[in-house]
C-alpha positions in Angstrom: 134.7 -170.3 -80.1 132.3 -167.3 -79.9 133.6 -164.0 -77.9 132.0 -162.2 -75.3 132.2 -158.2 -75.2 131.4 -156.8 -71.6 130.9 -153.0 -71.6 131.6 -151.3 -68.6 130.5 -148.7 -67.2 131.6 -146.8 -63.7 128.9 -144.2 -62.7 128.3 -141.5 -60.4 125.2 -138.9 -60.9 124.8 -139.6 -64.6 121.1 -139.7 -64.6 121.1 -136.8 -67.3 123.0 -138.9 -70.1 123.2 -142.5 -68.5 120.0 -143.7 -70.6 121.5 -142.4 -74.3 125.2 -144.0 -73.4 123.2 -147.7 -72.7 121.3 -147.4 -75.9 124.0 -146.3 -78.3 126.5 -149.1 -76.8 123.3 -151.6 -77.1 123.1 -150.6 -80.5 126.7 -150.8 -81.4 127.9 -154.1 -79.8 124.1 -155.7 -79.9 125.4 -159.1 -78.1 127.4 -157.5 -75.3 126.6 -157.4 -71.5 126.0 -153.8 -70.9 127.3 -153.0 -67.0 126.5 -150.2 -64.8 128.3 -150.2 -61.4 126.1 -147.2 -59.3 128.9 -145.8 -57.1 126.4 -143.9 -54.5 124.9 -141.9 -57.0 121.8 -140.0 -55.6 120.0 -139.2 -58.3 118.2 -141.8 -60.5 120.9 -143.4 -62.5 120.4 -146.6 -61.4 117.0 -146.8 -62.0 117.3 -145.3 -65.8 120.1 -147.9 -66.4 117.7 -150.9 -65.8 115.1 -149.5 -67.2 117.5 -149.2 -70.3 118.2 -152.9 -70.0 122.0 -152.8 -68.0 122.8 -155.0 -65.6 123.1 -152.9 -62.7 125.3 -153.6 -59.6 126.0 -151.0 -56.8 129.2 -150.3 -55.4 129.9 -148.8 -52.1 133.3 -147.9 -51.7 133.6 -144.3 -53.6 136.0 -143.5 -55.9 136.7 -144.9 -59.9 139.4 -146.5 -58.7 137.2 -148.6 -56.6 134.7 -149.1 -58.6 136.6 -150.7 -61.6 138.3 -152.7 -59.0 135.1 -154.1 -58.1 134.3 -154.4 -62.2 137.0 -156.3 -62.6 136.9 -159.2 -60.3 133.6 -159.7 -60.7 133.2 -159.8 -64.6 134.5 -162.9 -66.8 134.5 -161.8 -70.3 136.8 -162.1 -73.6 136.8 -158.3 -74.4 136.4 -155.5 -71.6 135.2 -152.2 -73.1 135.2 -149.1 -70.3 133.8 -146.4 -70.9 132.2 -143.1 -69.2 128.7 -142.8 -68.7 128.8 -139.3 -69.6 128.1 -139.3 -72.9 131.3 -138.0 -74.2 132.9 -140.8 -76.1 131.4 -142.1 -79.4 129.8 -145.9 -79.3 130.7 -145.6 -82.9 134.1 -146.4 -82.0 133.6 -149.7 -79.9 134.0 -151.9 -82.6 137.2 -150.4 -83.6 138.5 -150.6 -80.1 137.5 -154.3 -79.3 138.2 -155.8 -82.4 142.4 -155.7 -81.9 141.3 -157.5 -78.2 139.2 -159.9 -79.7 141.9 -160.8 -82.4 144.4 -161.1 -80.1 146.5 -158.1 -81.6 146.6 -156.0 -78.4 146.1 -156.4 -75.0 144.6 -152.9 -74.4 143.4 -150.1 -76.7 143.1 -146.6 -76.1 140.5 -144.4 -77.2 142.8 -141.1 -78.5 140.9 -138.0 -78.0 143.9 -135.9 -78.2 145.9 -136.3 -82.2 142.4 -135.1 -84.2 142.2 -132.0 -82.1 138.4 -132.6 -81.3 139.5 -132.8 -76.9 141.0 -129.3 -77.5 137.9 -128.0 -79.5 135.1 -129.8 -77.6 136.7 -129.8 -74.0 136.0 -126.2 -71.7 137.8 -127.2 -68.7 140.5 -124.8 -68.0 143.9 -127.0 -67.8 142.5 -130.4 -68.2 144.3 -130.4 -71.4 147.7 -129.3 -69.6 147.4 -132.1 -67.1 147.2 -134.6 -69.4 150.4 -133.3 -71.7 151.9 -133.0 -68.5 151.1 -136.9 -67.3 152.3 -137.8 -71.1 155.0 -136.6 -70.7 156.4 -138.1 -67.4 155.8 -141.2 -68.6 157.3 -140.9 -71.0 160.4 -139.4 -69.3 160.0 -142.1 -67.2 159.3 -145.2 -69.0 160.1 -144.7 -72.9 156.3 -145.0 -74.2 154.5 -142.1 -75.4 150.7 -142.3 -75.4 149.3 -140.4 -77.3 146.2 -140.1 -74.4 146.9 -141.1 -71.4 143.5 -139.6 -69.3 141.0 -141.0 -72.0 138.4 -143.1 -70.2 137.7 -145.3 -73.1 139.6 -148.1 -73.0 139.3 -152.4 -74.1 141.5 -154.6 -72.4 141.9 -158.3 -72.9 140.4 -160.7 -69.8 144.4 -162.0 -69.3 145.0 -158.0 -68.6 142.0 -157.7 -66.4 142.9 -160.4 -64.5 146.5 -159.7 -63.7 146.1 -156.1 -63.0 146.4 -155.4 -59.2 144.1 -152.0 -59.0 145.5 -149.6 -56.4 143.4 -146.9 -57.0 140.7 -145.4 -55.5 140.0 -142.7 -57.6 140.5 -140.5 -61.0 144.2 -142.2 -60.5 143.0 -145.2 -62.2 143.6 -144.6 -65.5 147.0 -143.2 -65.2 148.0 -146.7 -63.5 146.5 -148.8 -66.0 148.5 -146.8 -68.6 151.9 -147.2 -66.4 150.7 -150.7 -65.8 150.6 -151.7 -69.4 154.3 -150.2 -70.3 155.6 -151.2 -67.7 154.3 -155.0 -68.1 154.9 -154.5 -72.0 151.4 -155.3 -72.7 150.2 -154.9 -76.4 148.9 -151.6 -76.3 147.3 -149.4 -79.8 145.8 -146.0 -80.0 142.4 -145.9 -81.5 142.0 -141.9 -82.6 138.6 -141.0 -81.9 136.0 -137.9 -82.1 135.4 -137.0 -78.4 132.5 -134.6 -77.7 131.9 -132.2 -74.6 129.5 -133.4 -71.9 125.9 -132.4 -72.8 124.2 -129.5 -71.1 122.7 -130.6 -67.5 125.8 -132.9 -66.8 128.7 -132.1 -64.3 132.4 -133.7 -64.5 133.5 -135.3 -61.1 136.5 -134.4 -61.9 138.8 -131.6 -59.6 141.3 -130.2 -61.9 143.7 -129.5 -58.9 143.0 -131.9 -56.5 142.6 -134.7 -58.8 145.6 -133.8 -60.5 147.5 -133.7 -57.7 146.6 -137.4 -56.6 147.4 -138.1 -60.2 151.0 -137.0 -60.2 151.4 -138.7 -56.8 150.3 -141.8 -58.0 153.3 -141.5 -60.7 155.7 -141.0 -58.0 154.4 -143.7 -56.4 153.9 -146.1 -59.4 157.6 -145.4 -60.3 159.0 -146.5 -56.9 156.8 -149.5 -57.3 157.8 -150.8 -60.5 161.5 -148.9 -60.7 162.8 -148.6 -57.7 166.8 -148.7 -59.0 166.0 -145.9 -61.0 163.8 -144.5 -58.4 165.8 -144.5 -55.7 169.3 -143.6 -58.0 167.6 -140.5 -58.8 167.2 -139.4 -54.7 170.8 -140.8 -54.6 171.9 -138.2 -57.0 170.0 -135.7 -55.3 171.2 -136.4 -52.0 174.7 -136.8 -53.4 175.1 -133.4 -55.2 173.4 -131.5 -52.1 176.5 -133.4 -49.9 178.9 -132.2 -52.5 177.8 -128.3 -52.7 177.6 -128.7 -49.0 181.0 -130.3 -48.6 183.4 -129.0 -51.2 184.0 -125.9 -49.2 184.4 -127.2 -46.2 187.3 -129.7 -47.9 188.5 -126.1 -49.6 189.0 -124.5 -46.5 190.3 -127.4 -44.7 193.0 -128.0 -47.7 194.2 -124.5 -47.0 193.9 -123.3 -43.4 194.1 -127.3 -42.1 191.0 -126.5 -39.9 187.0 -126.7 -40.2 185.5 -123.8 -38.6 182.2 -124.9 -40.0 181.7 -128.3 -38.1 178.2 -127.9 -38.3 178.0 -127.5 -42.3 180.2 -131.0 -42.3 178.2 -132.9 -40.5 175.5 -132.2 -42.5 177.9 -132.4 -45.8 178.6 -136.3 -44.5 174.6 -136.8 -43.2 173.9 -136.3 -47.1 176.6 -138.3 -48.3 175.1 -141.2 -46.3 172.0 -140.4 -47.0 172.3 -140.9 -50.9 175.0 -144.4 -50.3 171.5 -145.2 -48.5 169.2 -144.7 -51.3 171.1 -146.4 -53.5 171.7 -149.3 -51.5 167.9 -149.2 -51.1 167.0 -149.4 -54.8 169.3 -152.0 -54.9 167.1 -154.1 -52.7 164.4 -153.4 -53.9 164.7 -153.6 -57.5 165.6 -157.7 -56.4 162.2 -157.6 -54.7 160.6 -156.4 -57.9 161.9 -158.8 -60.0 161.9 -161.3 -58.0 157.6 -160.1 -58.4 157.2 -159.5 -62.2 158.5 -163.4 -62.2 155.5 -164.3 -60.3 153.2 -162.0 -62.1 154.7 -163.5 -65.4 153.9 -167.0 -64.1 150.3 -165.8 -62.7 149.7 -164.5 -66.0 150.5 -168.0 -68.2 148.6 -169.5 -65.6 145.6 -167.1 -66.6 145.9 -167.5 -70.1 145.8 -171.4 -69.9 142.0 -171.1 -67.5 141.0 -168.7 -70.2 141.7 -171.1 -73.1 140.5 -173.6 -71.0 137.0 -172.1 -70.5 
């Protein structure tokens, strides 16, 4: 059976390098479907992608989140490749990146900008580089895995990823999810080192360092009550629980030796906290039934995709 490569492409004011990125993937994966969803941009990307020969689509909702969201359901392919429109990762590398999807040896690849040191020479964004240690390293605090890039925008996935991944995104968040997404569903994942290259002179990054980074480390939080909740929620628990027990113990002291408690106030909230935590942990409890009681439907959902994609 032949396999079909779909390059995608999420773009926002890229008219500067837009028409260089179609031509070097067109050259590098000459029987792929180039796509270029235009998420509002207003200068002339769309026009200089079709011109180029992409399949252009426009997508209103702003945000990457929303825009691969959009890429995704509407896209049947064996092999997704995403990639910036910014001209900052090599096409060079798109074989090496599809070519474990298409052999079925992994599920998604990740294009590595970080272990040959060419993100910390090319890249002149003041703490971008921090930020992503940082996000590395909460995941992997958090889940076991250590990527070796977990902001990299260059990514192939397999269609039965693509099509059991729920996206909720909207924005720069998007790839940290997919990268939490694929530990935390023990999808095949390798890391594909590759040369990345500053954005050319003209071009702007979308990206807020702060803001962005924020939302980023948010969406951790938020993706780790999601898909751990015991160990979510345990963690609160402990919190809650040593804050009852600083706030307690010398109240007990004092009521151990005198046989009174002046500080009724400081109790109270000493036994508030205590609840507090047998509350969060009675919570995770719950809710880490819930969530298994999901990844068994996702596990079925994603036979079930496998079969209609052998099928087809």
């Amino acid at each position: 059976m032949s396999k079909n490569v779909a390059v995608l492409i999420p773009c926002y004011n890229e008219a500067v390098t837009i028409a260089k990125v179609v031509d070097d993937f067109r050259r590098a994966l000459p029987d792929a479907t180039i796509y270029v969803y235009d998420n509002n941009s207003t200068d002339d990307t769309a026009a200089i992608a079709r011109e180029r020969g992409a399949v252009v689509r426009p997508e209103p909702r702003q945000g990457k989140g929303n825009v691969v969201r959009q890429m995704f359901r509407d896209i049947e392919a064996d092999c997704y490749l995403m990639v910036d429109g910014d001209d900052t990762y090599p096409a060079d590398a798109a074989s090496a990146l599809c070519d474990p999807i298409l052999e079925g040896l992994a599920d998604m690849t990740v294009g590595d900008r970080l272990s040959n040191g060419s993100y910390a020479e090319e890249n002149k964004r003041a703490f971008h580089g921090f930020g992503n240690n940082l996000v590395r390293f909460m995941i992997k605090a958090i889940y076991g895995y250590g990527f070796e890039d977990v902001m990299t925008g260059y990514r192939a996935f397999s269609r039965t990823f693509v099509k059991t991944f729920p996206v909720l995104s909207d924005g720069f968040q998007i790839e940290t999810e997919l990268s939490i997404h694929a530990v935390d569903r023990r999808w095949r994942i390798q890391d594909v080192p590759i040369d990345y290259r500053d954005r050319p002179e003209g071009s702007e990054s979308k990206l807020s360092t702060v803001s962005d980074g924020v939302k980023v480390v948010l969406a951790i939080a938020s993706l780790f009550k999601n898909y751990r909740p015991l160990k979510f929620f345990s963690l609160v628990a402990l919190l809650l629980g040593v804050i009852g027990l600083l706030l307690g113990i010398p109240v007990i002291a004092e009521f151990l030796r005198t046989g009174l408690v002046p500080r009724l106030p400081t109790a109270v909230l000493a036994v508030a906290f205590v609840f507090l935590c047998g509350l969060s942990l009675a919570t995770g409890l719950v809710l880490d039934n819930v969530a298994k009681t999901e990844r068994k439907q996702w596990e079925l959902s994603v036979y079930r995709e496998m079969e209609r994609g052998h099928r087809s």
